[in-house]
C-alpha positions as CSV (number, residue, x, y, z in Angstrom):
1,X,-113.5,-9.7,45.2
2,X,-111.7,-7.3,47.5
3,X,-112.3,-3.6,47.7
4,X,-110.0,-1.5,48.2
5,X,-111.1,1.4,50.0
6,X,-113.5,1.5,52.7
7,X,-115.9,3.7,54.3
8,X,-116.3,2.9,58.4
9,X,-116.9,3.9,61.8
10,X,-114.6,3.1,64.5
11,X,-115.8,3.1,68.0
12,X,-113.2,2.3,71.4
13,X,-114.2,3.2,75.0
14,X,-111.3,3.5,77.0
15,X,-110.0,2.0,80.5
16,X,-109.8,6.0,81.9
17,X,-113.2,6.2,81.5
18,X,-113.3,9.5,79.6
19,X,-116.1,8.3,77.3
20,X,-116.9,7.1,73.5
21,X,-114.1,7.5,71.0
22,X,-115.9,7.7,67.1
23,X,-114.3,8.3,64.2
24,X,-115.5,8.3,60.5
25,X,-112.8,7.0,58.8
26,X,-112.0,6.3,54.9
27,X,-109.2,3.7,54.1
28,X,-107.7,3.4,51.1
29,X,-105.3,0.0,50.0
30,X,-103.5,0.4,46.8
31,X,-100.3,-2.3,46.2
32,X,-100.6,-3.7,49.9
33,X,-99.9,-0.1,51.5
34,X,-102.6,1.4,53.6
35,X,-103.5,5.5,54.3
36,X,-106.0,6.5,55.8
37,X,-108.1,10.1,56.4
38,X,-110.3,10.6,59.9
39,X,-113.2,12.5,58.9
40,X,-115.5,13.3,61.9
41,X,-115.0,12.5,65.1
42,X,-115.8,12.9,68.8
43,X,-115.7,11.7,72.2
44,X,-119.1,10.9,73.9
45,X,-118.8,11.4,77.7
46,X,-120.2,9.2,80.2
47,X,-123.2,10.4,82.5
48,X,-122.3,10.3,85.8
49,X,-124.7,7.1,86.6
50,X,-122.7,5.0,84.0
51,X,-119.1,6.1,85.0
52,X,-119.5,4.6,88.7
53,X,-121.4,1.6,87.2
54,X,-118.4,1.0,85.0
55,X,-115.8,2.0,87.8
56,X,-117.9,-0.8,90.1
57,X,-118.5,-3.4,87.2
58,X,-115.2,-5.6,88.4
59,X,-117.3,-6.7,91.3
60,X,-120.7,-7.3,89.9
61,X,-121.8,-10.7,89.9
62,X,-122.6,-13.1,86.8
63,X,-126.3,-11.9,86.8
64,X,-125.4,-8.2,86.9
65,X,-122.7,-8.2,84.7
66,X,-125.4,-9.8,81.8
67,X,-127.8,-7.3,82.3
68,X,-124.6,-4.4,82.3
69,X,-123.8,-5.7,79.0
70,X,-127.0,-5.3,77.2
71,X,-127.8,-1.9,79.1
72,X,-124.3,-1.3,77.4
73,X,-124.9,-2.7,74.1
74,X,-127.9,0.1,74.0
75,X,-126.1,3.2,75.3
76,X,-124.1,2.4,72.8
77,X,-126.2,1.6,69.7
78,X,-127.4,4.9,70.6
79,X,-124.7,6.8,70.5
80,X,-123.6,5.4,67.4
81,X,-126.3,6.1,65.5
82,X,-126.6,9.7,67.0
83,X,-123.2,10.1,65.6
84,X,-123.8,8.6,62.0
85,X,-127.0,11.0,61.8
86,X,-125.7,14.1,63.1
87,X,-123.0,13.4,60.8
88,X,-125.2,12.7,57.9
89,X,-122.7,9.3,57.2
90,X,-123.9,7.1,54.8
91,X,-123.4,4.2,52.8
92,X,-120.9,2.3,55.8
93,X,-119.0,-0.5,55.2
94,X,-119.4,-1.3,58.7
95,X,-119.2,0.4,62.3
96,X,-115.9,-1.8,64.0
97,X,-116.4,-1.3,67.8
98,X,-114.4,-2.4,70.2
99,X,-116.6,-2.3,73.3
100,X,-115.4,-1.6,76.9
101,X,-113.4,-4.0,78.6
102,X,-114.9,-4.9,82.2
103,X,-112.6,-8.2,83.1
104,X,-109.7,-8.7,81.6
105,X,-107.6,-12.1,83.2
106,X,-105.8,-13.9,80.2
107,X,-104.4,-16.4,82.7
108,X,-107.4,-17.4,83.8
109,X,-108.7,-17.7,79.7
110,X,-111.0,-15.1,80.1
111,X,-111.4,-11.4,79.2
112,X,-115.0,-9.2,78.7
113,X,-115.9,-6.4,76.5
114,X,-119.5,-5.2,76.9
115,X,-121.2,-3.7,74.1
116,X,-120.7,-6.5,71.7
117,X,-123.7,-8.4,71.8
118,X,-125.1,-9.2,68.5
119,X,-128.3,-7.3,69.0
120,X,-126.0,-4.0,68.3
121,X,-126.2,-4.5,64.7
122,X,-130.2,-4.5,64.6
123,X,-130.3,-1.4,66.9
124,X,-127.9,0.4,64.6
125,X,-128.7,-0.8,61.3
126,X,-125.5,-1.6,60.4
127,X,-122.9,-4.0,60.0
128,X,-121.1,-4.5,62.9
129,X,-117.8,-5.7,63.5
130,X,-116.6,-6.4,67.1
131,X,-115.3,-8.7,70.1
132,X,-111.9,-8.7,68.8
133,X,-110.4,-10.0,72.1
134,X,-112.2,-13.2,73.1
135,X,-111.0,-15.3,70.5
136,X,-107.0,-14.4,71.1
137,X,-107.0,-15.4,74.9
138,X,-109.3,-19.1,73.4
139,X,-106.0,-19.5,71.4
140,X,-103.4,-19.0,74.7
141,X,-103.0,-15.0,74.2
142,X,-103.2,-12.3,76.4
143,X,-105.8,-11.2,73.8
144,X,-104.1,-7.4,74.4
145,X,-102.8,-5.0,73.3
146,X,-104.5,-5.6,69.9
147,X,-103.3,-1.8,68.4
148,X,-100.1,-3.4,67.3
149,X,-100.9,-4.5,63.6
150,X,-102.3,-1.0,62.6
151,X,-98.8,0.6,64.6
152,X,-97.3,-1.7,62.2
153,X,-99.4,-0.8,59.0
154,X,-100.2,2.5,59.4
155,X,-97.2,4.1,61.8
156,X,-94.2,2.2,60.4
157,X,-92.1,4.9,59.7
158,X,-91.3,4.9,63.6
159,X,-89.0,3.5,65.8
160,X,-91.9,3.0,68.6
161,X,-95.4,3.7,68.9
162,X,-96.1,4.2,72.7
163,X,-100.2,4.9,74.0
164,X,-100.4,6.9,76.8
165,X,-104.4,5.6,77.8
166,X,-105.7,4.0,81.3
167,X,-102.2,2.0,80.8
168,X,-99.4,2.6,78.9
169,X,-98.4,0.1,76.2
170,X,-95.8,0.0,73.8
171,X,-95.3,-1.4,70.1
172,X,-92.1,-1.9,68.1
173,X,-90.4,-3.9,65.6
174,X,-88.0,-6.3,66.4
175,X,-86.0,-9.3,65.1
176,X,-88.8,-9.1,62.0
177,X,-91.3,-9.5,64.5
178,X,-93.9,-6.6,65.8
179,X,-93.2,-7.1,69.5
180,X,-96.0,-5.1,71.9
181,X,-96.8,-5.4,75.5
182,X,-98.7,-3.4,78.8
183,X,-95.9,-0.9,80.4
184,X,-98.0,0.6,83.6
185,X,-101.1,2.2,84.5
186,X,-101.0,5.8,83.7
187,X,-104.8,7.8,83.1
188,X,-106.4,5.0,85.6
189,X,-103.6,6.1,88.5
190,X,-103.5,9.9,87.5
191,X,-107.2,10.4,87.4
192,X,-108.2,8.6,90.2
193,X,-106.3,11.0,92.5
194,X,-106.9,14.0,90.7
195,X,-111.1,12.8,91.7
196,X,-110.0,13.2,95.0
197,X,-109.2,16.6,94.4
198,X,-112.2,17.6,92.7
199,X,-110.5,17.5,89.0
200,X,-111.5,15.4,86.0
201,X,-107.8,14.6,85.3
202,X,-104.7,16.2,86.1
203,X,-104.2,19.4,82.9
204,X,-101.0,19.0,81.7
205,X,-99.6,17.6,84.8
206,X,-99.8,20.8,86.5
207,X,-100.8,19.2,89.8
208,X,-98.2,16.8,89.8
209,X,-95.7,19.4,88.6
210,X,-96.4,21.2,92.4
211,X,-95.6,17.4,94.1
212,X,-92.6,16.0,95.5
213,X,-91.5,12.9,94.8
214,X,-91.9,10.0,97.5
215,X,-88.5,8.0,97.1
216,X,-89.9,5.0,99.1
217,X,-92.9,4.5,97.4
218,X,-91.6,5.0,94.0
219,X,-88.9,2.5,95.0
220,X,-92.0,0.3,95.9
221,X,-93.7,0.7,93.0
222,X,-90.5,0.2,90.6
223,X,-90.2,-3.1,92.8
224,X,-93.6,-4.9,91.4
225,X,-93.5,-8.4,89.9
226,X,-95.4,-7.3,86.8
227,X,-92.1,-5.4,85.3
228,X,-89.8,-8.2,85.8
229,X,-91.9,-10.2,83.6
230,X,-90.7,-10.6,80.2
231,X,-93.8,-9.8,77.1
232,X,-96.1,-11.0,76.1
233,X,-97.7,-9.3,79.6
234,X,-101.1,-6.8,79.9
235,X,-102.7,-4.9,82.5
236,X,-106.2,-4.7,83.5
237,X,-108.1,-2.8,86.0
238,X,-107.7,-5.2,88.6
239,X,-104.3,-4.4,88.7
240,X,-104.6,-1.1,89.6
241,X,-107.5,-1.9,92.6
242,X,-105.9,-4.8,93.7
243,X,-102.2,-3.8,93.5
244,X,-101.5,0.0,92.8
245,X,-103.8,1.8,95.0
246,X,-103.5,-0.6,98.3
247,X,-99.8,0.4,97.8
248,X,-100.2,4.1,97.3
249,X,-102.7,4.2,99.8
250,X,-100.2,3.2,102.7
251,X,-98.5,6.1,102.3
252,X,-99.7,9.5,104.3
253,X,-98.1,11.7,101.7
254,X,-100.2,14.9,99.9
255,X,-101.8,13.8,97.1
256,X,-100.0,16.2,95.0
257,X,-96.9,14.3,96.3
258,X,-98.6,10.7,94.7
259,X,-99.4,12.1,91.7
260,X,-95.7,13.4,91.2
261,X,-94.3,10.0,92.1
262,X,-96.5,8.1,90.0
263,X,-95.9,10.2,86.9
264,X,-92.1,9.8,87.6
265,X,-93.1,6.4,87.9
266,X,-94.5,5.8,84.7
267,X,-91.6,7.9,82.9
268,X,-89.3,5.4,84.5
269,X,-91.2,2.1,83.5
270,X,-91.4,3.5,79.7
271,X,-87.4,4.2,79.5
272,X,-86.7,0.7,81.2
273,X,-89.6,-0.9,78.8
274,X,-88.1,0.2,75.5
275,X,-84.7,-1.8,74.3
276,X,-83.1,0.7,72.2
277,X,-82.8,4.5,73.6
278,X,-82.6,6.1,70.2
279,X,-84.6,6.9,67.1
280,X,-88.1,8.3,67.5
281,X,-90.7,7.3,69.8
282,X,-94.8,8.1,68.4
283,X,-96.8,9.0,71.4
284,X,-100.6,9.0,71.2
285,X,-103.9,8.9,74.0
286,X,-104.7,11.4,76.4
287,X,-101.2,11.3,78.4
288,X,-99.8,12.7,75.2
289,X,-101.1,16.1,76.5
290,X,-100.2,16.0,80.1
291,X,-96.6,18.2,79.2
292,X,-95.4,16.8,82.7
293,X,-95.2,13.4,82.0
294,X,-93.9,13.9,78.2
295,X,-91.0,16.0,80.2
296,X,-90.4,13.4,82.5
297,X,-90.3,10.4,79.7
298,X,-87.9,12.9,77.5
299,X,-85.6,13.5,80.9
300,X,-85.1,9.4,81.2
301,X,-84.9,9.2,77.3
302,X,-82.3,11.9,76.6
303,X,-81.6,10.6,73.0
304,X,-85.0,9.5,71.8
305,X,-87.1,12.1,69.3
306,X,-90.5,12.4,70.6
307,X,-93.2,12.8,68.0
308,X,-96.5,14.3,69.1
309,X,-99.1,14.0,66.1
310,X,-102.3,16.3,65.2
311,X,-105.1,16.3,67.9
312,X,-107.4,14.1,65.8
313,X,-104.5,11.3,65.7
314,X,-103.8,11.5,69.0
315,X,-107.4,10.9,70.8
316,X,-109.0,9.1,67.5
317,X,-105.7,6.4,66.9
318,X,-106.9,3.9,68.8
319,X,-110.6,4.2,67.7
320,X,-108.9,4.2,63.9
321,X,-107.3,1.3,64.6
322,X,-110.0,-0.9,65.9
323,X,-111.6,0.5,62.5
324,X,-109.1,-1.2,60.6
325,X,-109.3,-4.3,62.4
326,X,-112.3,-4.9,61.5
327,X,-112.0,-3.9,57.8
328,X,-109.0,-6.7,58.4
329,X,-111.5,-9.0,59.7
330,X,-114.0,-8.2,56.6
331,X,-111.1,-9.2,54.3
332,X,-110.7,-12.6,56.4
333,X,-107.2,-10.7,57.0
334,X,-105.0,-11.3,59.8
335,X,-105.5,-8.7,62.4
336,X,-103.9,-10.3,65.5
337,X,-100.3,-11.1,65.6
338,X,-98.9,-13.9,68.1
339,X,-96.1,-12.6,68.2
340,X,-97.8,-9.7,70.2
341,X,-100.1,-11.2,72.4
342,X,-98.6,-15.3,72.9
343,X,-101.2,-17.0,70.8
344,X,-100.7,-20.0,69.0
345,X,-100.9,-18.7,65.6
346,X,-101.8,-15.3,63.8
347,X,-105.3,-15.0,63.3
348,X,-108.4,-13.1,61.9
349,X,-110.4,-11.9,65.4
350,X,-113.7,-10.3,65.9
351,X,-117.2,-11.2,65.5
352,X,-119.4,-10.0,62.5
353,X,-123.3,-8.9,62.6
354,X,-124.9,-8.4,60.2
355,X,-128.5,-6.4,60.5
């Protein structure tokens, strides 16, 4: 028998590196409508160690990427089951973890999330529900973005939901069908250069905000093959060392002048991505508090209400949502739509572990 509320902890770690995402979250189902209430939550940073040995993963070989994954699948156990003591949680459903991606090439049928070994469940002592991607890209899909079906669910009452993370990626109803695709890199661009200037990330823009913009390489940039390619389409981090940053890095500008032309960049590629330049666009991930950009994206979107949530919605949504995947996936629910990510059919994804 299905229940109808449920008691869990999602856990996402993103592509900008910034660390751990948790969130203690109750959901509630009455008449097929979900709600939901984030209890605690938190982001666990990286150490330095693990943030270059994530930044360097896309290189490692077979042998060292199996021993990265269980070192992984540890640091995280451990962090999760810091966070359900110190939070004196009990009585979980399950924890629904998404792991962090390493590899991510759908064309090539494969995509890897560390952290999602089945050993996870033992060292937690709970449930555990994760690997939601693998089995999407086994059916044809890009296996990404997956956030789509809780946009759809939980955020309906929008026009579109856009994620300002690593990459931007956008999610909107259309035709009847919840359409959701990759936009750009935006955190795993912006960060990268504000390293180089001795900065975690660039506050509110403020950095690029001082720049000028580089017509010739934002020309170059607004050029790539990736935007003239119609959705399903996602991004990985290959894209950004293989593509973005040789590009960037041709040009002898200030870096203060790259980071202003990427952010007008990314403003750009979000008003070309979205079909319709009206009703109200739902933004959420860290970008949501670089002002800049949002100024930028509001200057190429004249007519479009912008919606910035509560703090705990913004940084948590994409943790809640892989926490209602996998209360989806307990259900034997769908939790991955085709019509988002190209697979064959809808499907139930994700792997569950049981202690």
């Amino acid at each position: 028998m299905l229940k109808y509320h449920y008691n869990v902890l999602g856990v996402m770690s993103g592509t900008s590196l910034d660390g751990v995402d948790l969130a203690h979250i109750y959901f509630f189902e009455e008449k097929g409508k979900w709600s939901f209430e984030i209890k605690e939550s938190q982001t666990i940073s990286y150490s330095e160690s693990w943030i270059n040995r994530l930044k360097k993963a896309v290189d490692f070989s077979d042998l060292e990427l199996k021993k990265l994954n269980e070192d992984y699948t540890i640091l995280l156990a451990e962090i999760i089951s810091n966070f359900i003591k110190t939070n004196n949680i009990e009585n979980l459903d399950a924890v629904c973890s998404h792991g962090h991606t390493i590899l991510h090439q759908p064309q090539n049928g494969f995509t890897l999330q560390i952290g999602n070994l089945p050993q996870i469940a033992k060292l937690t002592n709970q449930k555990v529900v994760c690997d939601f991607r693998v089995q999407d890209v086994k059916l044809g899909g890009q296996g990404a973005p997956l956030v789509p079906i809780g946009d759809q669910i939980l955020f309906s009452e929008y026009d579109y939901c856009l994620n300002l993370g690593g990459f931007s990626n956008v999610s909107f109803n259309e035709n009847g069908s919840r359409i959701a695709f990759d936009i750009s890199a935006v955190n795993t661009v912006l960060n990268f250069y504000a390293n180089k200037l001795g900065f975690d990330y660039d506050d509110k823009g403020k950095i690029s905000r001082s720049g000028n913009v580089s017509e010739v390489l934002l020309s170059e940039l607004n050029e790539l093959d990736f935007y003239k390619k119609s959705y399903p389409k996602s991004l990985g981090f290959e894209f950004v060392k293989t593509i973005l940053l040789p590009i960037i890095e041709k040009y002898q500008i200030p870096i203060e002048d790259k980071l202003r032309t990427f952010t007008e960049h990314i403003a750009m590629q979000i008003a070309l991505a979205l079909p319709k330049k009206t009703g109200s666009l739902f933004i959420t991930g860290g970008g949501a508090y670089n002002d800049f950009l949002i100024e930028k994206t509001q200057f190429f979107l004249p007519e479009m209400r912008i919606v910035i949530p509560d703090t705990k919605t913004i940084e948590f949504k994409e943790a809640l949502i892989f926490a209602l995947l996998g209360v989806l996936k307990l259900r034997n629910e769908i939790n991955v739509l085709a019509s988002v990510t190209g697979a064959t059919h809808n499907h139930s994804s994700g792997e569950i572990y049981e202690y």
